[in-house]
C-alpha positions in Angstrom: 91.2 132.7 96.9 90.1 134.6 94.2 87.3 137.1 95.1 85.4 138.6 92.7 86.4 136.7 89.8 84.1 134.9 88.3 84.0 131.5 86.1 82.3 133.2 82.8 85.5 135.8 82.8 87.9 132.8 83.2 86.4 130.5 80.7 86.2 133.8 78.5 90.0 134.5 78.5 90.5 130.7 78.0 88.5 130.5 74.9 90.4 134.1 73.5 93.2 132.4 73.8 92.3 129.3 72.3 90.9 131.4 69.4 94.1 133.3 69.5 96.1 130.3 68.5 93.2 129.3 66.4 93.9 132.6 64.3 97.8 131.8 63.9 97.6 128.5 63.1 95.0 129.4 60.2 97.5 132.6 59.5 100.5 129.7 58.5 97.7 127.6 56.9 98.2 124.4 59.2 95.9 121.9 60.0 95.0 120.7 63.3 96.2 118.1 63.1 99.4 119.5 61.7 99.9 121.8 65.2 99.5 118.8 67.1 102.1 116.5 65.5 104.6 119.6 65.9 103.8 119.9 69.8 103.6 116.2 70.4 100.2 116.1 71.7 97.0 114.3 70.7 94.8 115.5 68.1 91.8 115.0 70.5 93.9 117.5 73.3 94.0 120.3 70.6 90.8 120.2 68.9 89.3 120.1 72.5 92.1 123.3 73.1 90.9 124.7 70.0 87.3 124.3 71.0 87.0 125.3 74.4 90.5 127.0 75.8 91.2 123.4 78.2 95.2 122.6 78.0 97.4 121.5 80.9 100.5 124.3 81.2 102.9 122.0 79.6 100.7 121.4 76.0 100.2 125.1 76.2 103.6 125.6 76.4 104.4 122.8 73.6 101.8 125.1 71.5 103.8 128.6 72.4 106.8 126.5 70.9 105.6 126.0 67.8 104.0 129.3 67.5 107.4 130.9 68.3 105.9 132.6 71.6 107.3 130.3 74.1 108.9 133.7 75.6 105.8 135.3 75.9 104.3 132.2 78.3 107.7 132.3 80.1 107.7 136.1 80.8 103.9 135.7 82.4 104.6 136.1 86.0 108.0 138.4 86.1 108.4 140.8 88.9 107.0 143.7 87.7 109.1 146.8 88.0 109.4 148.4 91.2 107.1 151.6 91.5 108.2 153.0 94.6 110.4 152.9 97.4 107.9 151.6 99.6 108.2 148.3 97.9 111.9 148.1 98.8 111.4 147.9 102.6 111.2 144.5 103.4 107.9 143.2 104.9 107.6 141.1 107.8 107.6 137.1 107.3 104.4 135.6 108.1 104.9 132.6 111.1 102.9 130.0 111.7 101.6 129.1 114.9 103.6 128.4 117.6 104.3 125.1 118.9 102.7 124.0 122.1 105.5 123.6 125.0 103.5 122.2 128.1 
């Protein structure tokens, strides 16, 4: 559950990073519709990326390919480095109920 996060700042950092890609695929001078042939998705799917920040993770990943940056997307969710011994001690595993022995 996310608390505290609210719909306007996801739909903001969708749209940045629509208008990221926007920005590089202007900086190389391509088309649309050129981006979208090289990822091997619909014109429609980018144009609506382009326009709005909507991709399912595998076009978004196509799109890092072409854009050289496809390490980038696969480096998202690494462990980050440990900060202190405290995160070394292992925590207990969560159980789930117990079943019911009558």
């Amino acid at each position: 559950m996310i608390l505290g996060h609210s719909i306007k700042t996801t739909q903001h950092a969708l749209k940045s990073l629509a208008l990221r890609v926007r920005f590089l695929r202007l900086g190389r001078g391509w088309s649309q519709q050129e981006v979208a042939s090289r990822a091997a998705i619909r014109l429609a799917t980018y144009q609506l990326f382009e326009r709005t920040g909507k991709i399912s993770l595998e076009r978004l990943h196509r799109i890092a390919v072409v854009f050289q940056r496809a390490k980038e997307l696969e480096e998202l969710f690494k462990p980050l480095p440990i900060q202190s011994l405290d995160e070394l001690v292992p925590k207990p595993q969560r159980q789930r109920g117990k079943s019911f022995k009558p």
